[in-house]
C-alpha positions as CSV (number, residue, x, y, z in Angstrom):
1,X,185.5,-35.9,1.3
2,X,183.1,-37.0,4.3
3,X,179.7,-35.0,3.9
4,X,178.2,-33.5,7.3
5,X,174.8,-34.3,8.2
6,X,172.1,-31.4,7.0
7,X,171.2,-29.8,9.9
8,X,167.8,-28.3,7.5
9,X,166.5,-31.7,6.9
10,X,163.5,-32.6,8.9
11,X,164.8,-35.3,10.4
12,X,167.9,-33.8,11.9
13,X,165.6,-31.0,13.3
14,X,163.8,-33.2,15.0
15,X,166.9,-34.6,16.6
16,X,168.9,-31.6,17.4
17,X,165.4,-30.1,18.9
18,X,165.4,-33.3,21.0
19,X,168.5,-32.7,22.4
20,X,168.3,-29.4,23.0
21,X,164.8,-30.3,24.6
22,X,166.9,-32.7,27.3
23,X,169.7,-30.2,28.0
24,X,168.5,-27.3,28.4
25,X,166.1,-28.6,31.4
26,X,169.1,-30.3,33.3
27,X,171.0,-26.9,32.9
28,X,168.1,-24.8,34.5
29,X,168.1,-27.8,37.0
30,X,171.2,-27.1,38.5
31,X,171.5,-23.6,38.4
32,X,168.1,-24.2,40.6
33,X,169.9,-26.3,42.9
34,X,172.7,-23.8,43.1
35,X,170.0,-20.8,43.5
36,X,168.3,-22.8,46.6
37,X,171.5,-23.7,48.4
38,X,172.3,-19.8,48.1
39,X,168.5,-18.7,49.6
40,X,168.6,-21.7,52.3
41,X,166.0,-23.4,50.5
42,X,165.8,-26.4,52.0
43,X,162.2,-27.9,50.4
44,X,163.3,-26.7,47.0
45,X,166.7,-28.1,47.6
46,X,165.1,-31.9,48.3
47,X,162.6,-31.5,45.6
48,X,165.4,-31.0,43.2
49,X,167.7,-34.0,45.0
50,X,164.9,-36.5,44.5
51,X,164.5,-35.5,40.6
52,X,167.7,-36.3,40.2
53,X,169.8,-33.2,39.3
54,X,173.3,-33.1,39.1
55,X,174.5,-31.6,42.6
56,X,177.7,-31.8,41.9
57,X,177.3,-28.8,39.0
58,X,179.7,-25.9,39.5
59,X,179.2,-22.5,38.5
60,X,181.6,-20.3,36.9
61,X,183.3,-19.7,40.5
62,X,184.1,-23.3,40.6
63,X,181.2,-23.6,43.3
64,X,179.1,-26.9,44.0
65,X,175.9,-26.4,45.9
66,X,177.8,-27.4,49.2
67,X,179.8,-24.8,48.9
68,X,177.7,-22.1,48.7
69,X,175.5,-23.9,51.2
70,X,178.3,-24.4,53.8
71,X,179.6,-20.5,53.3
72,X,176.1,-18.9,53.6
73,X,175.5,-21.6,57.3
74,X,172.4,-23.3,55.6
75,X,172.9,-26.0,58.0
76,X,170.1,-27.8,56.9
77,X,170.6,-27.7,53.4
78,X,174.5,-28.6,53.9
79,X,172.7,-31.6,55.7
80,X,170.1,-32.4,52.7
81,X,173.2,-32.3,50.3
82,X,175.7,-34.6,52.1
83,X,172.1,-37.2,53.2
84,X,172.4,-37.4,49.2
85,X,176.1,-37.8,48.7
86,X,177.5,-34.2,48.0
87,X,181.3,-34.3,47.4
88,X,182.4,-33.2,50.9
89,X,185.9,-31.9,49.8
90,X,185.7,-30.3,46.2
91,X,186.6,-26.4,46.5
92,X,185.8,-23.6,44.5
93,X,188.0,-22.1,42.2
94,X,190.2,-20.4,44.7
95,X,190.8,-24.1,46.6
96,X,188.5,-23.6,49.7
97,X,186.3,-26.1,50.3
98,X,183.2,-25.8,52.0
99,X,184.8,-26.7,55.7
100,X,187.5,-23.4,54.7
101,X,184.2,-21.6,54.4
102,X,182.4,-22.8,57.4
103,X,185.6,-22.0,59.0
104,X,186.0,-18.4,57.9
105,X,182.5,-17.4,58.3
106,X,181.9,-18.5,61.9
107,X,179.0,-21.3,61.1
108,X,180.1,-23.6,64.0
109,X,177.1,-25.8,63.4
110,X,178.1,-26.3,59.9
111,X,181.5,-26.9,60.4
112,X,180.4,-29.3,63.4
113,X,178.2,-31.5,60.6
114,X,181.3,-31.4,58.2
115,X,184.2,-32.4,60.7
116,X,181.5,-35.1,61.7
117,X,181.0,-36.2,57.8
118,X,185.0,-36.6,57.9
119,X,186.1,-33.3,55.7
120,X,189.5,-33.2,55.7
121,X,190.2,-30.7,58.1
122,X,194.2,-29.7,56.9
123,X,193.1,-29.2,53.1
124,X,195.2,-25.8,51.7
125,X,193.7,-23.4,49.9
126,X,195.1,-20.7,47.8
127,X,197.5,-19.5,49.3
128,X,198.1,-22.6,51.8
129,X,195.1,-21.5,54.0
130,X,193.6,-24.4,56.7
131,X,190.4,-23.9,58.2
132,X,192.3,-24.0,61.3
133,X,194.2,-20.7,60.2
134,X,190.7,-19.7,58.8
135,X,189.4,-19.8,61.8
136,X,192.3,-18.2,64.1
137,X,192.5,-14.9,61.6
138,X,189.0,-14.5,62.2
139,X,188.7,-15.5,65.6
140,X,186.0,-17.9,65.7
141,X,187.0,-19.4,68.9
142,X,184.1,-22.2,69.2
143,X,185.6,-23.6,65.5
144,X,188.9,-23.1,66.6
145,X,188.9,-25.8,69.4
146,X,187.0,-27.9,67.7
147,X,189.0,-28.5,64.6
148,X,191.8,-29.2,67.2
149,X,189.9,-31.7,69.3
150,X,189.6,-33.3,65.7
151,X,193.3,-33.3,65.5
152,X,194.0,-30.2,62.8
153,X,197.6,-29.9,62.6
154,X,198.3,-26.9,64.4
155,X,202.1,-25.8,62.7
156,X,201.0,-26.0,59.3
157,X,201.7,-23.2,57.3
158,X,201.1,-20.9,54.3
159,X,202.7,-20.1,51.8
160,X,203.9,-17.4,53.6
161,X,205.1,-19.4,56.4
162,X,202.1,-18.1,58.5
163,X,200.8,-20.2,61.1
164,X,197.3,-20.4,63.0
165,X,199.2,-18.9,65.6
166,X,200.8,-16.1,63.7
167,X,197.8,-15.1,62.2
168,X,195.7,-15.1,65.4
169,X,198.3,-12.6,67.0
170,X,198.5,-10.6,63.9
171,X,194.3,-10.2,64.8
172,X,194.5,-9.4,67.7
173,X,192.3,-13.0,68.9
174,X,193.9,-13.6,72.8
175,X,191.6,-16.1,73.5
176,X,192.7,-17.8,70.2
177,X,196.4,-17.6,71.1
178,X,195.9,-19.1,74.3
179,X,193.9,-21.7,73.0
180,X,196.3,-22.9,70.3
181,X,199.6,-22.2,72.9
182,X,197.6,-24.5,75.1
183,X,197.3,-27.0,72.3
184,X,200.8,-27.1,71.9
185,X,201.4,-23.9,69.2
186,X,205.1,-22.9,69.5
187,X,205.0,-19.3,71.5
188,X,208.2,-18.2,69.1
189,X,206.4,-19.4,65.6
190,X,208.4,-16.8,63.0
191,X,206.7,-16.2,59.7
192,X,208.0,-16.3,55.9
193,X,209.5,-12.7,56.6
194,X,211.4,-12.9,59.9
195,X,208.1,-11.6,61.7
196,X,207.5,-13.0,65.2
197,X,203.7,-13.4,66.7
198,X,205.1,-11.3,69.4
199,X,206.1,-8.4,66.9
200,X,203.0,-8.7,65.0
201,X,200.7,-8.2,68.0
202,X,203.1,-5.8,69.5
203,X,203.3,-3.4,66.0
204,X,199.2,-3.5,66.2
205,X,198.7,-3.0,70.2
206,X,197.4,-6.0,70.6
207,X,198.4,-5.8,74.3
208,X,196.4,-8.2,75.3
209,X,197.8,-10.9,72.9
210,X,201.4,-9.9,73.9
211,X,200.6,-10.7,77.7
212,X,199.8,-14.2,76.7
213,X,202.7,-14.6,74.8
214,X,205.1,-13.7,77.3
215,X,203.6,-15.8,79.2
216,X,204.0,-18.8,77.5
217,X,207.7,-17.6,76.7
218,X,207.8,-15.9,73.3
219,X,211.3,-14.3,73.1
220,X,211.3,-10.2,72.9
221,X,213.3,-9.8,69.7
């Protein structure tokens, strides 16, 4: 029977304190880096780039540095990460990548400097989410038309069979709908359930969304 090492002798203690000694620093590294991307640290953030620390370390959410950079609109520190070769398309846990969060958040300078670093623009997320369908449900209309100058694809769809369009009616977001009707969304899109874009701005009094619509020919159902 193969004997294991003793882990009491002073030679192994001086090993296992060794590397312990090496680990435990690059550990507290990281959750450093992850700490100043939060705060929009960007000094700290470079100080820890230069030493070398892993800045592609996730925390227990799945979440690099870039991510939580790119969701809090740290622009700077989104730009100190990707001048040092941050992974621009690794989510978090729930899928979204940091261009999802940009997107959803309404940081139009961040999501500039990642559409610019080519982040892939059509990546789903749980549950199919674009940051082009992102950005319609919350109506961030500067992020909207640039993700579409960029060439998003407009019709893609969730797993619910919702659509940038669909979601920005179901928001009430006009100038949104006119935007992405202008762009060549379908005026008759039809989600998962049967539900129009007209019906779901019509059930929330989105009247304003429902003049557009008609305009642009969306069938009364």
């Amino acid at each position: 029977m193969r004997r294991l090492p003793n882990i009491a002798s002073p030679k192994m203690a001086v090993w296992v304190a060794l590397g312990l000694a090496a680990a435990v620093p690059a550990a507290g590294a990281s959750e450093a880096l992850l700490s100043a991307a939060t705060a929009g640290d960007v000094d700290e953030t470079r100080r820890l780039l230069e030493g070398g620390v892993d800045l592609e370390y996730r925390d227990g959410n799945g979440q690099t540095a870039l991510v939580v950079a790119a969701q809090r609109g740290h622009l700077d520190v989104v730009e100190e990460l990707l001048a040092h070769g941050a992974a621009i398309n690794v989510p978090r846990a729930d899928g979204q990548a940091p261009l999802h969060l940009a997107a959803a958040n309404g940081h139009t300078g961040v999501a500039a400097v990642l559409v610019g670093a080519k982040a892939d623009f059509d990546l789903q997320a749980v549950p199919g989410w674009t940051p082009l369908i992102l950005a319609s449900m919350k109506g961030h209309h500067a992020i909207v038309e640039m993700l579409l100058a960029a060439g998003a694809a407009i019709s893609r769809e969730t797993n619910f069979g919702e659509t940038a369009l669909l979601v920005a009616a179901q928001n009430g977001h006009a100038d949104v709908v006119e935007t992405l009707l202008s762009a060549g969304a379908n005026a008759n899109d039809t989600r998962g359930d049967g539900s129009t874009a007209l019906r779901l701005a019509g059930e929330r009094r989105h009247y304003r969304v429902v003049q557009v619509l008609l305009a642009a020919g969306a069938a009364v159902d």
